[in-house]
C-alpha positions as CSV (number, residue, x, y, z in Angstrom):
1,X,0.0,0.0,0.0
2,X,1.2,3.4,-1.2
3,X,2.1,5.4,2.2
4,X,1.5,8.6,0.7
5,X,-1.5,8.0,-0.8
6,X,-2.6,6.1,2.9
7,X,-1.8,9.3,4.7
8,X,-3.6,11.5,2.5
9,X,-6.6,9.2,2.5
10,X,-6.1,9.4,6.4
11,X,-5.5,13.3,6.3
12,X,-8.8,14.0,4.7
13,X,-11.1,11.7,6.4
14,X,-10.0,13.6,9.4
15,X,-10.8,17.0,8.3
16,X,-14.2,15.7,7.3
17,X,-14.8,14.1,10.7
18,X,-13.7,17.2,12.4
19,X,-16.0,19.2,10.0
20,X,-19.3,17.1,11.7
21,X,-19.7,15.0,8.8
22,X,-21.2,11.2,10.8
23,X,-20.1,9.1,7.5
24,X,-17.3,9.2,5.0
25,X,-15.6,6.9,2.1
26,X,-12.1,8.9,0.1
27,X,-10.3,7.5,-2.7
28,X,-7.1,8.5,-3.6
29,X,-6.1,7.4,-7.1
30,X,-2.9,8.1,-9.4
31,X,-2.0,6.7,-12.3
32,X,0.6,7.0,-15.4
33,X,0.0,6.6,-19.2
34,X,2.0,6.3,-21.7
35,X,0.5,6.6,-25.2
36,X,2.3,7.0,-28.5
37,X,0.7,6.9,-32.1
38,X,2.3,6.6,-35.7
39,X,0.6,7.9,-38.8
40,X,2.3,7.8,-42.1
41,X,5.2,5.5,-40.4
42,X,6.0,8.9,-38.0
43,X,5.1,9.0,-34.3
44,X,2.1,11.5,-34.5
45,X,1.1,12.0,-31.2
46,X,2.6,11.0,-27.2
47,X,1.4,10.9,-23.7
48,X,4.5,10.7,-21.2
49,X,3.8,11.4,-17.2
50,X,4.5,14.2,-15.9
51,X,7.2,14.7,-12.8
52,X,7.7,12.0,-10.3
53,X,6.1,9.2,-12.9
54,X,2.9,9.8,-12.5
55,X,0.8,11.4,-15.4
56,X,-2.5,12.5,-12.9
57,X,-3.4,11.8,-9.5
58,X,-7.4,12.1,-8.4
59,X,-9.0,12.3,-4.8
60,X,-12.5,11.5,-4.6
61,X,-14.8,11.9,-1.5
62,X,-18.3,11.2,-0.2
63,X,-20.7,11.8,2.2
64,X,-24.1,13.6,0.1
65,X,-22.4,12.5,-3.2
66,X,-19.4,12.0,-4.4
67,X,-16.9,15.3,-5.5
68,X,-13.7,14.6,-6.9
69,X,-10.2,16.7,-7.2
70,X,-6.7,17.0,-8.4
71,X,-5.1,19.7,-6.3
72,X,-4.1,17.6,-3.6
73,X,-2.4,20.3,-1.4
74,X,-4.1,20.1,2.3
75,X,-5.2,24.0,2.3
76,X,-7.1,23.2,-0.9
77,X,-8.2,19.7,1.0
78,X,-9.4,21.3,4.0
79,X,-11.4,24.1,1.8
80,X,-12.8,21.5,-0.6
81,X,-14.1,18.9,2.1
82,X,-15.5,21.2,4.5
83,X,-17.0,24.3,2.1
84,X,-18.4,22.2,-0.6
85,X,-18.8,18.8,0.3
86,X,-20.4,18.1,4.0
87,X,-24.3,19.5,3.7
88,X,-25.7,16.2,4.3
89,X,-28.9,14.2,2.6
90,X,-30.4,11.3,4.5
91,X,-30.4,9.4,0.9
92,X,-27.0,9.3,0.1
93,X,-23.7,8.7,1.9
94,X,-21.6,5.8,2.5
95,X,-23.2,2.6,4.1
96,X,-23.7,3.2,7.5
97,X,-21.8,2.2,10.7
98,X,-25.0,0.3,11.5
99,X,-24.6,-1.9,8.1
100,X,-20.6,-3.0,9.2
101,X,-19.4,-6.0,10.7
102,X,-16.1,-6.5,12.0
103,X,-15.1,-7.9,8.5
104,X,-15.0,-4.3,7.5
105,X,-12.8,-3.4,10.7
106,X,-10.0,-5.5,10.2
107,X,-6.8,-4.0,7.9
108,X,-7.3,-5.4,4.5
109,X,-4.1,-6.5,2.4
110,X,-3.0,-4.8,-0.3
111,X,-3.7,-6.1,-3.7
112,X,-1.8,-6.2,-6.6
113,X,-3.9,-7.4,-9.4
114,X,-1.1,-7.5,-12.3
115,X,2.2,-5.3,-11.8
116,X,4.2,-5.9,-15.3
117,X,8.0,-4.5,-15.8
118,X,7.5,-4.8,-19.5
119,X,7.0,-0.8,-20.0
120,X,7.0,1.5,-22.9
121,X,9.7,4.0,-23.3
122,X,8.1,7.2,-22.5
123,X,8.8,8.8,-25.9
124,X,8.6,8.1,-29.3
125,X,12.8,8.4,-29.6
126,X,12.7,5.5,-27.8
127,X,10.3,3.7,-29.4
128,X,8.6,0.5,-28.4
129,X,8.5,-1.9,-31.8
130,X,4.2,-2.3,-31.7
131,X,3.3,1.0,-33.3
132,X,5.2,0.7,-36.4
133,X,4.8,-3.0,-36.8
134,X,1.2,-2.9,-36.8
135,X,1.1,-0.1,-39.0
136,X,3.0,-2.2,-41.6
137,X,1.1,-5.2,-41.3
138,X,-2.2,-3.0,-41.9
139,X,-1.0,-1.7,-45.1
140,X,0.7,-5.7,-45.9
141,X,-3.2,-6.7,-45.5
142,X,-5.3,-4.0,-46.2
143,X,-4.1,-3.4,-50.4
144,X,-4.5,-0.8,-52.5
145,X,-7.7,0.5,-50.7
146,X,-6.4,2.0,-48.1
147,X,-6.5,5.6,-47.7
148,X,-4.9,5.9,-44.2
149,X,-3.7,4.3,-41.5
150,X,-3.4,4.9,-37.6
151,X,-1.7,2.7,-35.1
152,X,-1.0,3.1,-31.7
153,X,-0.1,1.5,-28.5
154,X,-0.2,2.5,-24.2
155,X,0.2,1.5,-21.0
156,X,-1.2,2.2,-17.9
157,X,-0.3,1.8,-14.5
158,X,-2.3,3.1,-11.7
159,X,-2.9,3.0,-7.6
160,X,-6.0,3.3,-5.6
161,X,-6.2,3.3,-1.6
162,X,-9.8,3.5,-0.1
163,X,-10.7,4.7,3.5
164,X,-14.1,4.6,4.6
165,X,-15.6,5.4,8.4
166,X,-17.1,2.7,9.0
167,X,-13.8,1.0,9.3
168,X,-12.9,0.0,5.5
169,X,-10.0,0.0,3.9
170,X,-8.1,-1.1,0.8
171,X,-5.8,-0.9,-2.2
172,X,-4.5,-2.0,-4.9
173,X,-1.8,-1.7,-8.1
174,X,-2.3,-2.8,-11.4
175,X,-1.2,-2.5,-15.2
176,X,-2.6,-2.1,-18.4
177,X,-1.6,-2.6,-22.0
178,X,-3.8,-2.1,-25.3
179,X,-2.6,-2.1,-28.8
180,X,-4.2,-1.3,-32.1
181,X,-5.3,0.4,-35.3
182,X,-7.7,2.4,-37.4
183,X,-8.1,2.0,-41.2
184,X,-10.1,4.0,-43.9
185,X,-10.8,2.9,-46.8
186,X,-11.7,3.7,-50.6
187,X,-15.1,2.6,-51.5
188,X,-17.4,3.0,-54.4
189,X,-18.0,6.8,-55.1
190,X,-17.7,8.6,-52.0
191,X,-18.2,6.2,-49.2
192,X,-14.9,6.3,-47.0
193,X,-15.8,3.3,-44.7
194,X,-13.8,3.2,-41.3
195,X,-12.9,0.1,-39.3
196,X,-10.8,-0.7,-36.3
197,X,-8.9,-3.4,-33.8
198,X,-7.8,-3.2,-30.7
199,X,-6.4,-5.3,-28.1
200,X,-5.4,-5.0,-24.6
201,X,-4.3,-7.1,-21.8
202,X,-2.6,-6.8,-17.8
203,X,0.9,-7.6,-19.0
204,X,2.5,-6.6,-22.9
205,X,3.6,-9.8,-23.7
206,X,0.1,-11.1,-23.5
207,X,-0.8,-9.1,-26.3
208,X,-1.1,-10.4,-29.4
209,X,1.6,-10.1,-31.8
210,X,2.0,-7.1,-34.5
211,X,1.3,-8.9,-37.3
212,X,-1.5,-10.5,-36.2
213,X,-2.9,-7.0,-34.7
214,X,-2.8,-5.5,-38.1
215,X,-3.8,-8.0,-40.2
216,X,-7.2,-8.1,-37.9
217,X,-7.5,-4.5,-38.4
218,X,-7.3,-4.8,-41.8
219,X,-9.7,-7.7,-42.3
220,X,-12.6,-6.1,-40.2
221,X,-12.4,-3.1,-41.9
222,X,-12.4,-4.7,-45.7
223,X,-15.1,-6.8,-44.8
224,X,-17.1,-3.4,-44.4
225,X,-16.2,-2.5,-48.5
226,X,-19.8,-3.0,-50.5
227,X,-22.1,-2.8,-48.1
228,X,-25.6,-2.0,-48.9
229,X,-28.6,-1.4,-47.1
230,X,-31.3,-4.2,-47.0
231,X,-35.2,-3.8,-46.3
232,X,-36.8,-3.8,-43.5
233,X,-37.7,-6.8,-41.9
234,X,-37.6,-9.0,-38.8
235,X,-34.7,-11.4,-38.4
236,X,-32.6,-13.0,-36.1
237,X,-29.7,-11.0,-34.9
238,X,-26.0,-11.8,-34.0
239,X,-24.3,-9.8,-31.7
240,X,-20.2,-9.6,-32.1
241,X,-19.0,-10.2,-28.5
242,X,-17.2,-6.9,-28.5
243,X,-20.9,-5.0,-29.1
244,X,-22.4,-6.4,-25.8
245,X,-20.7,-4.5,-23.3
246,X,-23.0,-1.3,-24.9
247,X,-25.8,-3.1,-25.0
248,X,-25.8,-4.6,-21.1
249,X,-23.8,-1.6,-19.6
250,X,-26.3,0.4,-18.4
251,X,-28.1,-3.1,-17.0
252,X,-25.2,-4.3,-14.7
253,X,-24.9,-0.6,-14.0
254,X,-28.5,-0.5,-12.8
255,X,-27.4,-3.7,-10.6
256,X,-24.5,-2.6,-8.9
257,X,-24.3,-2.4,-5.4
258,X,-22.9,0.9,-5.2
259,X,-25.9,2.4,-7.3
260,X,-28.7,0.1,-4.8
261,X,-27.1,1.7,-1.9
262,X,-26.6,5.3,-3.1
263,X,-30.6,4.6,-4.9
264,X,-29.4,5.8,-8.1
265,X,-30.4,3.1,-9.7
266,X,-33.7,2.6,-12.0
């Protein structure tokens, strides 16, 4: 568990106990991204953190609802808790003392779901090999068609710590990868159709290779060449397994627990 981040959990659940407030959850979140994209085989655009490693750090709090902020300096912490934060609602608000058990009181271990070493360099001069590569194999598989091409490839890694006054608390590290590409296309007259693939995954050599990357990018967006519209009729419907996330989101949303509790949930 990040000591830092702990103490400034700490720091602020404090000044909103001292403030009056009965109940109160804070998150303290950072995290670093490093993003770099190539166009016409040339690094177009980068992400690289900013001092100490870490490209943007969050604190989030609750009592009526939850705020969240990114100066973290303890005037600005004190002001922000205690000014804009505390007028209280008997709907909302953590889940009450009443609703623990000492499950909740005891220290919970730190987690660390996936921590990879396998980084990107933070800048394009040092360039990791998945942007270009996949950019190749788009145009190897994509033919004559192709009017442009976008590849690009990240990493993430990011912190959380969670302090709650009814005696929760928590953390956790993890990393994230994601590789990928955009194609456009000639079509008949002036249709420009527009595909895409991407991959990502909790360590970078779980992704996929280049090749294969591009080559998917490139298939999914040919197969869009020709198309025409149809009538209008009823007919079975096959969803691709990428689609469903948009389609059940705002259902699993609906049955979180977080939303039941907080009763912003349909």
């Amino acid at each position: 568990m990040n000591q830092e981040m702990l103490d400034l959990a700490a720091q602020s659940l404090k000044i909103a106990k001292t403030a009056g407030a009965n109940q109160c959850r804070v998150v303290v979140w950072r995290g670093r991204t490093v993003e770099i994209s190539y166009r016409e085989r040339k690094p177009r655009r980068s992400k690289k953190p900013g001092p100490g490693g870490s490209s943007s750090r969050s604190l989030s709090t609750a009592v009526t609802r939850v705020r969240a902020r990114r100066d973290l300096r303890p005037a600005a912490l004190d002001a922000f808790i205690t000014r804009r934060w505390l007028p209280r609602s008997s709907r909302r608000g953590p889940v009450p003392e009443s609703a623990g058990s000492e499950i909740l009181r005891r220290p919970a271990r730190p987690r660390t779901w996936v921590w990879s070493t396998h980084r990107m360099p933070p800048s394009p001069g040092g360039a990791a090999p998945d942007g270009p590569a996949i950019e190749a194999a788009c145009f190897a598989h994509g033919g004559p068609k192709i009017i442009s091409v976008t590849a690009s490839c990240s990493d993430t890694s990011a912190e959380s710590v969670l302090l709650s006054s009814n005696g929760l608390d928590g953390s956790y590290a993890a990393t994230y990868f994601s590789a990928g590409a955009e194609i456009t296309l000639q079509d008949e007259g002036e249709r420009r159709p527009n595909g895409y693939h991407f991959v990502s995954a909790v360590s970078r050599p779980s992704l996929p290779a280049a090749e294969q990357i591009g080559a998917e990018a490139a298939r999914r967006t040919l197969d869009l060449l020709g198309a025409k519209k149809i009538k209008t009729e009823t007919m079975p419907v096959i969803i691709e397994n990428r689609s469903v996330p948009r389609l059940l989101g705002g259902l699993l949303s609906a049955m979180s627990g977080r939303n039941i509790q907080q009763q912003q949930s349909f």
